[in-house]
N, CA and C atoms as a LAMMPS dump frame, in Angstrom:
ITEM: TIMESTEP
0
ITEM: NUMBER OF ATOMS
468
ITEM: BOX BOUNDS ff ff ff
-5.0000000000000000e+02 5.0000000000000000e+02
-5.0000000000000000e+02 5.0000000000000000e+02
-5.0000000000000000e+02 5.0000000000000000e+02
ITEM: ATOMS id mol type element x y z
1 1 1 N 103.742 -318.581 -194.251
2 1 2 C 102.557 -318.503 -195.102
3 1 3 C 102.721 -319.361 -196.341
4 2 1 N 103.862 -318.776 -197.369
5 2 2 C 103.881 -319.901 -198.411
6 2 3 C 105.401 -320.723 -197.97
7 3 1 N 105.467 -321.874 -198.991
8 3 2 C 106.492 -322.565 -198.891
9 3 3 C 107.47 -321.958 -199.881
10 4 1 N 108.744 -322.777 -200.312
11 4 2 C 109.454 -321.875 -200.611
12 4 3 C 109.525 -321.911 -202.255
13 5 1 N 108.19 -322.365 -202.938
14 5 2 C 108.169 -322.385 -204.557
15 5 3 C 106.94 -321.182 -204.229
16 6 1 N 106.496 -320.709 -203.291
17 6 2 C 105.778 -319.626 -203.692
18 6 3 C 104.329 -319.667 -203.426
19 7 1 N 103.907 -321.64 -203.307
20 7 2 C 102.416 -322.427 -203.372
21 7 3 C 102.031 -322.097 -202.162
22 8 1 N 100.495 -322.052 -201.814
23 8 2 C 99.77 -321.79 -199.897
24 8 3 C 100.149 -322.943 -199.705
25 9 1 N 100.439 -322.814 -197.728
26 9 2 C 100.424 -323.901 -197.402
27 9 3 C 98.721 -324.52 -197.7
28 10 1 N 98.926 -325.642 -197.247
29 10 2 C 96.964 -326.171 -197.199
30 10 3 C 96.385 -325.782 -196.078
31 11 1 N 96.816 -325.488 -194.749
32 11 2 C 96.163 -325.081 -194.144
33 11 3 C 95.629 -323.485 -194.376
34 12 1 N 96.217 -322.773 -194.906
35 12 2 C 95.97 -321.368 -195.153
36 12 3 C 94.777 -321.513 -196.275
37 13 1 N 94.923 -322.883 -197.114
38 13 2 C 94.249 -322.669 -198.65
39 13 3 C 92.542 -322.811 -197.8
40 14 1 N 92.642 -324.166 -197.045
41 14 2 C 91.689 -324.903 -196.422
42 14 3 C 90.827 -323.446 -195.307
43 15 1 N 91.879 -322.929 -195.077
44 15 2 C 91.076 -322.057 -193.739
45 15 3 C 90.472 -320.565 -194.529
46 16 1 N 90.545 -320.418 -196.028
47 16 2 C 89.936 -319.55 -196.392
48 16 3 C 88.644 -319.93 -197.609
49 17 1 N 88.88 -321.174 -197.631
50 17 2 C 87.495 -321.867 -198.233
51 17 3 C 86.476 -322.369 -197.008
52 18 1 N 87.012 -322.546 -195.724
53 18 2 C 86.091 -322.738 -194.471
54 18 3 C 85.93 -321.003 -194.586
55 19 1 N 86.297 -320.188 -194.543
56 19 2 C 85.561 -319.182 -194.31
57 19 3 C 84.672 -318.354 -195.23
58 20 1 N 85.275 -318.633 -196.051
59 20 2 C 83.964 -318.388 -197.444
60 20 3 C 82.574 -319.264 -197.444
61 21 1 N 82.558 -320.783 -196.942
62 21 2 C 81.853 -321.558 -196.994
63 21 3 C 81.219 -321.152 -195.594
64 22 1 N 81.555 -320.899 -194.628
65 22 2 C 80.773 -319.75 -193.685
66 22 3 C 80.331 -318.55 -194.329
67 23 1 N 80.813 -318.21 -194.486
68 23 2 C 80.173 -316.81 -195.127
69 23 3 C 78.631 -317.246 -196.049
70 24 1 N 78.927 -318.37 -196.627
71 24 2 C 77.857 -318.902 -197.566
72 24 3 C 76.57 -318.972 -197.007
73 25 1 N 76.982 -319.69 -195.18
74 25 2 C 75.836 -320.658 -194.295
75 25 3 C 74.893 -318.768 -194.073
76 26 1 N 76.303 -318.341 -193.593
77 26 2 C 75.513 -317.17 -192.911
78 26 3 C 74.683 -315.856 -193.974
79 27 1 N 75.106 -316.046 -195.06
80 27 2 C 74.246 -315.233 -196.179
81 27 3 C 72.826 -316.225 -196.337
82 28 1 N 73.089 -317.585 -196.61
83 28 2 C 71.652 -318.378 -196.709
84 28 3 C 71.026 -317.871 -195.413
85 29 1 N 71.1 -318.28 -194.425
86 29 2 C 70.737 -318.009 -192.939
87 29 3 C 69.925 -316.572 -193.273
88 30 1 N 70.345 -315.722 -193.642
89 30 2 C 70.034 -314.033 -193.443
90 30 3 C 68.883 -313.894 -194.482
91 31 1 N 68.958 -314.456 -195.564
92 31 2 C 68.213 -314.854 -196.365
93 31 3 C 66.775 -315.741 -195.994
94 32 1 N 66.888 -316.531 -195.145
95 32 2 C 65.647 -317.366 -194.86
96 32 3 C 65.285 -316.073 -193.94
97 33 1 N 65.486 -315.804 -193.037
98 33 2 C 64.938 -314.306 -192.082
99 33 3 C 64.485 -313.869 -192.315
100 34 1 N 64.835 -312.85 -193.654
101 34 2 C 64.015 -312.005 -194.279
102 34 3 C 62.961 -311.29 -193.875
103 35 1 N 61.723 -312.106 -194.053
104 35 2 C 60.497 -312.251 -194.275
105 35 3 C 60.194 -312.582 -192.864
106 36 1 N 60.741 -313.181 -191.875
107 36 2 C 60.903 -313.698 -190.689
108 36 3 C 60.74 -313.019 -189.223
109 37 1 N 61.685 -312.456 -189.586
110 37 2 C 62.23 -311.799 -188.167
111 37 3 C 61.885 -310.501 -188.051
112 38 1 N 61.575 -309.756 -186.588
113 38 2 C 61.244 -308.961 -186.126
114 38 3 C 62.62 -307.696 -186.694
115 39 1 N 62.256 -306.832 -186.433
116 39 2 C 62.906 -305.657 -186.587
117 39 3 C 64.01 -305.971 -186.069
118 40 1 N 64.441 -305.745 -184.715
119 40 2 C 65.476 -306.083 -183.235
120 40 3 C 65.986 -307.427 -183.565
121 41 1 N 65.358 -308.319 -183.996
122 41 2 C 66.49 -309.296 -184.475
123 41 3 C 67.11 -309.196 -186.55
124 42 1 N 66.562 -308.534 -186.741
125 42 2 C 67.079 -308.023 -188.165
126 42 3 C 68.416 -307.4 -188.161
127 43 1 N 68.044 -306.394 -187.406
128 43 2 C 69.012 -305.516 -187.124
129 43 3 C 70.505 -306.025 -186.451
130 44 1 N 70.134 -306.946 -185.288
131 44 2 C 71.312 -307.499 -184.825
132 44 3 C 71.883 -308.555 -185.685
133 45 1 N 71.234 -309.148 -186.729
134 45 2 C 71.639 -310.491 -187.711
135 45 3 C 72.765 -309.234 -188.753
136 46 1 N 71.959 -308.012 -189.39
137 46 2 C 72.907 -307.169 -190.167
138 46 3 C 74.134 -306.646 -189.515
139 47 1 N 74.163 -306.328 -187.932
140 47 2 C 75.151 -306.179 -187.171
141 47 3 C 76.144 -307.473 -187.57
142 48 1 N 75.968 -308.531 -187.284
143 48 2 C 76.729 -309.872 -187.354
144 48 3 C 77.139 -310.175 -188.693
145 49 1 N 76.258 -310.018 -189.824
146 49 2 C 76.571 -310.302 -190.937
147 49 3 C 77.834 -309.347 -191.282
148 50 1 N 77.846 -308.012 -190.744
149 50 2 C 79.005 -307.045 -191.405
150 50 3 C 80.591 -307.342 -190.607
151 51 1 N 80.429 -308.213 -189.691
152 51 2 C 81.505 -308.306 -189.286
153 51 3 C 81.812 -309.772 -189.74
154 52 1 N 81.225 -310.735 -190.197
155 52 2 C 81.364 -312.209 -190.778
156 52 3 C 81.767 -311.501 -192.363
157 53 1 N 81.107 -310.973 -192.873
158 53 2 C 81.707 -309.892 -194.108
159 53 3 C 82.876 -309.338 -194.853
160 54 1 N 83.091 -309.051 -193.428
161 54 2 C 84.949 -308.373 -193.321
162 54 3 C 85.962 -309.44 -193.714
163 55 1 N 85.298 -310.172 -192.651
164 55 2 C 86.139 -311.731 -192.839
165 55 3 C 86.234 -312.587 -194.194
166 56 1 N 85.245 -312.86 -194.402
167 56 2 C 84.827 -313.13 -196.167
168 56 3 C 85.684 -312.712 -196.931
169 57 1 N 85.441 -311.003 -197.079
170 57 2 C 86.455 -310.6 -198.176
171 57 3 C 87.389 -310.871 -198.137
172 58 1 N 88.42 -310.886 -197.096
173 58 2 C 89.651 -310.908 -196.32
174 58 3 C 89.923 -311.963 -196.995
175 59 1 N 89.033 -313.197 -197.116
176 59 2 C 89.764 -314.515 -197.128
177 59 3 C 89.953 -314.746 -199.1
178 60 1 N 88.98 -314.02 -199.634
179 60 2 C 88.221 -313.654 -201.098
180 60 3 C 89.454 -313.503 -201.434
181 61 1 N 90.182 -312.052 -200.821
182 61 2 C 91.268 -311.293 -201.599
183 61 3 C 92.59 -312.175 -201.672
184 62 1 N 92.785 -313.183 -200.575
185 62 2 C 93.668 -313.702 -200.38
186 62 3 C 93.816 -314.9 -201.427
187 63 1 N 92.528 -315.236 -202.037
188 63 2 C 92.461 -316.206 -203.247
189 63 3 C 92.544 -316.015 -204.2
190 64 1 N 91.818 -314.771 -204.559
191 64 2 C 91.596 -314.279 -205.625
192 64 3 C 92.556 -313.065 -206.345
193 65 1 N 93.054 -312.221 -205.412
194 65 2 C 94.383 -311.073 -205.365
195 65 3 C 95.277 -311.588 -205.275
196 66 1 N 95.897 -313.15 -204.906
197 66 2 C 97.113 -313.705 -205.236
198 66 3 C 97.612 -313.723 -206.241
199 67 1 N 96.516 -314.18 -207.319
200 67 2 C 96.977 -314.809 -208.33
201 67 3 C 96.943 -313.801 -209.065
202 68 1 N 96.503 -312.228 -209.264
203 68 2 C 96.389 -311.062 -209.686
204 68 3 C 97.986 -310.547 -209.375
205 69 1 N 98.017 -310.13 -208.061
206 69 2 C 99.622 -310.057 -207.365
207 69 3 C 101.043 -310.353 -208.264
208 70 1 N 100.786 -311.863 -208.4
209 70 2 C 101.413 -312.403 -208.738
210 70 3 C 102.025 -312.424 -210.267
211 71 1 N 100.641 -312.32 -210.883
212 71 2 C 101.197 -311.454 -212.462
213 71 3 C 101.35 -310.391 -212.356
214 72 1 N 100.968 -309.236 -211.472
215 72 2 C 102.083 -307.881 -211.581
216 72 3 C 103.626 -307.887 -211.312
217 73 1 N 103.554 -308.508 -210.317
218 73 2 C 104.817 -308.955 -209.774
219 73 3 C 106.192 -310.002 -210.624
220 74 1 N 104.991 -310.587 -211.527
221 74 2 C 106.102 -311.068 -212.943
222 74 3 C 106.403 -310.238 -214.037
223 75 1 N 105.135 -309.407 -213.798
224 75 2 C 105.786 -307.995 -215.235
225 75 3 C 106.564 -307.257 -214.755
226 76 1 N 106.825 -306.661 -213.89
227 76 2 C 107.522 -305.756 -213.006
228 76 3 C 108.724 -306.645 -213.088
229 77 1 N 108.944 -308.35 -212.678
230 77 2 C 110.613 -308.68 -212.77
231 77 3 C 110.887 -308.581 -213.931
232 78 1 N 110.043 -308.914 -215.024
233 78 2 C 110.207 -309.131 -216.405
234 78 3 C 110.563 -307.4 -216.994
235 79 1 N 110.215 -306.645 -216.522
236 79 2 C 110.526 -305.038 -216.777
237 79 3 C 111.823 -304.879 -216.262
238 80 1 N 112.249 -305.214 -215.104
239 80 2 C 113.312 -304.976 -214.521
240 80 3 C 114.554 -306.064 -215.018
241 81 1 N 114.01 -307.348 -215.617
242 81 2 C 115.242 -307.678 -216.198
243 81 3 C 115.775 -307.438 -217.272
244 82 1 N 114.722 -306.56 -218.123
245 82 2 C 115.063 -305.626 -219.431
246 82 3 C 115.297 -304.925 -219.455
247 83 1 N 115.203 -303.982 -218.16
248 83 2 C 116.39 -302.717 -217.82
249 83 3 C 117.288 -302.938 -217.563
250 84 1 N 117.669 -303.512 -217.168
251 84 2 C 119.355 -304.396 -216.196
252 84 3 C 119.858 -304.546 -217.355
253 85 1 N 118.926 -305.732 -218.483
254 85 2 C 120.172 -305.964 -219.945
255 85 3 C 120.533 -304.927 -220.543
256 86 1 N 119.377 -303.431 -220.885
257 86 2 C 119.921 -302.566 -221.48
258 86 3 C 120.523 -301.659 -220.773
259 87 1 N 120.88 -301.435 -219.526
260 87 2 C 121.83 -301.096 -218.847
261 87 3 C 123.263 -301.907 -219.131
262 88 1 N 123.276 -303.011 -218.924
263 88 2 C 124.609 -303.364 -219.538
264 88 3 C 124.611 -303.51 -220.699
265 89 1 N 124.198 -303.17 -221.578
266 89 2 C 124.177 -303.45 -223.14
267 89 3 C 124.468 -301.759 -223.191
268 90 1 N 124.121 -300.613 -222.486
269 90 2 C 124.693 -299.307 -222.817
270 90 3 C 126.203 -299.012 -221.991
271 91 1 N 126.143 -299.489 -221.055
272 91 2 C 127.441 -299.705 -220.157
273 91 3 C 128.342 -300.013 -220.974
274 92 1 N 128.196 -301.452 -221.879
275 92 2 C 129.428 -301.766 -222.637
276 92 3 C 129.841 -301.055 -223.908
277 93 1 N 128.52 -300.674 -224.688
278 93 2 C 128.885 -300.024 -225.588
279 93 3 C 129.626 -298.39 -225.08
280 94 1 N 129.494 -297.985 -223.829
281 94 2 C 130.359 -296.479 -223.247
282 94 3 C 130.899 -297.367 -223.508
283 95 1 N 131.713 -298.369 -222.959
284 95 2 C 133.005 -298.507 -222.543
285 95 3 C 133.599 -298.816 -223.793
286 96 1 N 133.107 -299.65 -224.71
287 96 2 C 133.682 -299.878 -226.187
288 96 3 C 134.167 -298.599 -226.583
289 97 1 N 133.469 -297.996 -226.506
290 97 2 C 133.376 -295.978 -227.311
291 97 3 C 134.559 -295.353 -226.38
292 98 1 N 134.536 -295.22 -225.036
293 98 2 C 135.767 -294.95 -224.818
294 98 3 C 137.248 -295.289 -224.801
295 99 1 N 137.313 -296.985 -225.14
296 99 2 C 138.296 -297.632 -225.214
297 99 3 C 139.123 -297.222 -226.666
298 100 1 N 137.634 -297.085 -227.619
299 100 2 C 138.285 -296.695 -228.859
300 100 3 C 138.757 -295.094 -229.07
301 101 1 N 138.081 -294.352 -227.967
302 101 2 C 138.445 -292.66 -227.809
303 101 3 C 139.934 -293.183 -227.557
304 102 1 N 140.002 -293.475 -226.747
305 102 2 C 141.409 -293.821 -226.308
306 102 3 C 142.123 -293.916 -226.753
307 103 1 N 141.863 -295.104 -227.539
308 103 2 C 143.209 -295.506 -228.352
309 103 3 C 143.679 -294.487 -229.787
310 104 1 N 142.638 -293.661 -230.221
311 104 2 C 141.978 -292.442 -231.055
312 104 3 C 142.901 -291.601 -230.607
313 105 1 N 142.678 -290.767 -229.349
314 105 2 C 143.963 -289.983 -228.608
315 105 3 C 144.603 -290.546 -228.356
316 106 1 N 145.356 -291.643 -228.548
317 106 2 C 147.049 -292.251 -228.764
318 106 3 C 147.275 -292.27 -229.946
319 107 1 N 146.825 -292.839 -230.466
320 107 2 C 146.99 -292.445 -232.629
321 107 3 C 147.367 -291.004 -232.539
322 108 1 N 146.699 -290.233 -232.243
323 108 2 C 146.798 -288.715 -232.681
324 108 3 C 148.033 -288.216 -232.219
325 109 1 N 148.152 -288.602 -230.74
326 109 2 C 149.153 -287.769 -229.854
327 109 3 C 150.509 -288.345 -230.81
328 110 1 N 150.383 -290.239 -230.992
329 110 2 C 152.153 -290.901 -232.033
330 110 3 C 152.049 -289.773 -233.193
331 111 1 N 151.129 -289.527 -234.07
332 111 2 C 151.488 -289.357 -234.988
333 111 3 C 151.552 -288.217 -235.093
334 112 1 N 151.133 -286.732 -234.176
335 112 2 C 151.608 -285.711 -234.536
336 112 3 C 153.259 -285.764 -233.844
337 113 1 N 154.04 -286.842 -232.334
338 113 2 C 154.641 -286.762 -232.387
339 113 3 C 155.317 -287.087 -233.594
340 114 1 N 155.416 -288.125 -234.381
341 114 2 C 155.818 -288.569 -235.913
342 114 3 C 156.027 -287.468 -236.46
343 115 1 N 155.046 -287.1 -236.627
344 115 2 C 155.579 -285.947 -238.029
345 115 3 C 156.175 -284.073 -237.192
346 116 1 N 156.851 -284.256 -236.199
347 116 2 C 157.34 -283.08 -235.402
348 116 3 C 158.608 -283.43 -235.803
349 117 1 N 158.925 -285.248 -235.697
350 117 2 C 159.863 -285.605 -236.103
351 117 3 C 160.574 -285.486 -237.353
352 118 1 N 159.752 -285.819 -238.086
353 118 2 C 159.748 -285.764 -239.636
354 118 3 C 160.108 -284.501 -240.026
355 119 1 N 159.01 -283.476 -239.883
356 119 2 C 159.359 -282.133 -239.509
357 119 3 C 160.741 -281.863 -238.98
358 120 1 N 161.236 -281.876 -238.481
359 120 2 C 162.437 -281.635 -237.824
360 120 3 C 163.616 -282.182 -238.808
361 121 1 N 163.586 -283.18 -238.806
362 121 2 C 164.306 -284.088 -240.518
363 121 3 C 164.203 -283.272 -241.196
364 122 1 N 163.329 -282.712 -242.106
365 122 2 C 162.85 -282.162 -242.563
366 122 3 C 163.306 -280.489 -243.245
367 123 1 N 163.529 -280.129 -241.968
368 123 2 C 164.48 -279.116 -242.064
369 123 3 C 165.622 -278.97 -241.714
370 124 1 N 165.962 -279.816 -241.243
371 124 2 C 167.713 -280.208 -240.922
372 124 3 C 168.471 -280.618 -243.034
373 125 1 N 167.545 -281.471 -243.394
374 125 2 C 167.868 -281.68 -244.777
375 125 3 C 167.216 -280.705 -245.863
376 126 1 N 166.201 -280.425 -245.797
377 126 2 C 165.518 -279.391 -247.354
378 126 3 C 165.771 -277.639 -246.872
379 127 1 N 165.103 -277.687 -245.95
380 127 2 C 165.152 -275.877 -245.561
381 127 3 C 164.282 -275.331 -246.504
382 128 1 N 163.146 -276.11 -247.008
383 128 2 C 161.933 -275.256 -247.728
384 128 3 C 161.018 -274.978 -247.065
385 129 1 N 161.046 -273.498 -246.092
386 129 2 C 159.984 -273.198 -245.551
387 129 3 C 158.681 -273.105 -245.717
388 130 1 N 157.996 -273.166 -247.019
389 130 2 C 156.843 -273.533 -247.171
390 130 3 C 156.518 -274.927 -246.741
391 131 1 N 157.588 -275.548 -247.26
392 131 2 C 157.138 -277.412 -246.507
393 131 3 C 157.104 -277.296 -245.303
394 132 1 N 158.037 -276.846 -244.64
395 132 2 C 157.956 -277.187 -243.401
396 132 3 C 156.89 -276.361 -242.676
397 133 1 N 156.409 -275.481 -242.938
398 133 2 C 155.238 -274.084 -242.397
399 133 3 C 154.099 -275.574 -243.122
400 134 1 N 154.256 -276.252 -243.709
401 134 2 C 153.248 -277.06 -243.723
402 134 3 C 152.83 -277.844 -242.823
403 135 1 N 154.455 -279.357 -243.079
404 135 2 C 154.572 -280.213 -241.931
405 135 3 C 153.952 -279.049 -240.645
406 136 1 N 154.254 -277.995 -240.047
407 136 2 C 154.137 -277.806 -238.781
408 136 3 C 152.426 -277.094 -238.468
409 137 1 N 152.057 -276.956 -239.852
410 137 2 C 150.532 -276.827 -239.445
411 137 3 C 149.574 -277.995 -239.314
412 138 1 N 149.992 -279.311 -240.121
413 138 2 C 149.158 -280.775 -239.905
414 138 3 C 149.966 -281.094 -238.762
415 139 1 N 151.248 -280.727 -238.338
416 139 2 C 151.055 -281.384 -236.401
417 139 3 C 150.686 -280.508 -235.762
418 140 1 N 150.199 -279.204 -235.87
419 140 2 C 149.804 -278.753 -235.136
420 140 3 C 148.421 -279.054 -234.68
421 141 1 N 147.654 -279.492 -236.163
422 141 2 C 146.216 -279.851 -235.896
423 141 3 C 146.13 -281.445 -235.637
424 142 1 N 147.412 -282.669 -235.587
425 142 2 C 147.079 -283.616 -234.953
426 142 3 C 146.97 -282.91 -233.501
427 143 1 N 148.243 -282.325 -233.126
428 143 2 C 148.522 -282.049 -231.751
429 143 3 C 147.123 -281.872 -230.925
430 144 1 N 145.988 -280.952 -231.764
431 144 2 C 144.901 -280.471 -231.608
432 144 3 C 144.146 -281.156 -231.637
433 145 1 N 144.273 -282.153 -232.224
434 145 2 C 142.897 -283.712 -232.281
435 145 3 C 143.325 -284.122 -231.193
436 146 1 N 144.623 -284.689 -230.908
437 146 2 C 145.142 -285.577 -229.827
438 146 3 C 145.011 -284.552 -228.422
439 147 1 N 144.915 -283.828 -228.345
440 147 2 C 144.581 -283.159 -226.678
441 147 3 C 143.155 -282.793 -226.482
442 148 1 N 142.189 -283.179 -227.473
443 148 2 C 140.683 -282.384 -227.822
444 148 3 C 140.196 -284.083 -227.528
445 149 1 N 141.232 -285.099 -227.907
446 149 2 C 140.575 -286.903 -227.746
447 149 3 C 141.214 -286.986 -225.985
448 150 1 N 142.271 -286.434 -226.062
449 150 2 C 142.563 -286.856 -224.834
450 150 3 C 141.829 -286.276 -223.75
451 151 1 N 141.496 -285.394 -223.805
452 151 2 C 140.665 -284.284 -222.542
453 151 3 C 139.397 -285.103 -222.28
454 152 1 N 138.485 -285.422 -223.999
455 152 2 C 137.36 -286.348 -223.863
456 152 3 C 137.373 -287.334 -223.39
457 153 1 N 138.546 -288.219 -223.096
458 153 2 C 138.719 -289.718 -222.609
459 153 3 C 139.303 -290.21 -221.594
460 154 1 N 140.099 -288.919 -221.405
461 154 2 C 141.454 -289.55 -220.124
462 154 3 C 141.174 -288.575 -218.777
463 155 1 N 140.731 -287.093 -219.389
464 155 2 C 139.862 -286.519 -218.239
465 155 3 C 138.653 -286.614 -217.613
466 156 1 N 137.805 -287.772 -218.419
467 156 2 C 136.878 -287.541 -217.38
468 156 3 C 136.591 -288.897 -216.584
């Protein structure tokens, strides 16, 4: 039917302007009658005209609904290639957001190990249990960031 930019061939363009331009002969034609013709041939000319009719439109829509078609069919790609970008434009930003969860629950997990360490130093040299009942409540609540980042990022 079309070639491959989308254009009618000419014979398709040509064979629906011959049939419109029939359609034309046979509406003038029905038209001179009128006034003319007997009942029994009225009747059989409106018989003929509704099936030359069919054809008409047929060839109408194919001229005229193309080019209609054809701009739905560009809003619709044009819709769909602006979903696709903001699909990957939200795709990357997850993945940015989890890369940085990530690395978020590795910070947390070094540095409450760090200061368990420290902690531990800590009381091997001072033995001031208030410090250290300290140190061991801020690793307890990295410990608590870092398994609350990790569950969010690495479990799912």
């Amino acid at each position: 039917m079309d070639d491959a930019n989308g254009k009618w061939t000419p014979v398709l363009l040509v064979g629906a302007i011959a049939v419109l331009a029939a359609f034309g002969l046979v509406l003038r034609h029905m038209l001179q009658i009128t006034g003319t013709a007997d009942e029994r041939t009225w009747t059989r000319a409106i018989y003929l005209f509704g099936s030359v009719e069919a054809i008409a439109f047929a060839a109408a829509g194919f001229l005229f609904g193309r080019e209609v078609h054809r701009e739905q069919a560009a809003k619709a790609e044009r819709r769909a290639d602006t979903a696709e970008k903001s699909t990957k434009d939200a795709l990357k930003t997850a993945l940015d957001a989890e890369a940085k969860g990530k690395a978020l629950a590795r910070l947390a997990a070094a540095k409450a190990a760090g200061l368990r360490h420290r902690r531990e130093a800590f009381a091997k040299s001072s033995g001031d249990s208030a410090d250290i009942a300290g140190l061991a409540g801020a690793e307890a609540d990295l410990q608590e960031l870092a398994k609350v980042a990790a569950d969010s990022f690495f479990n799912s």
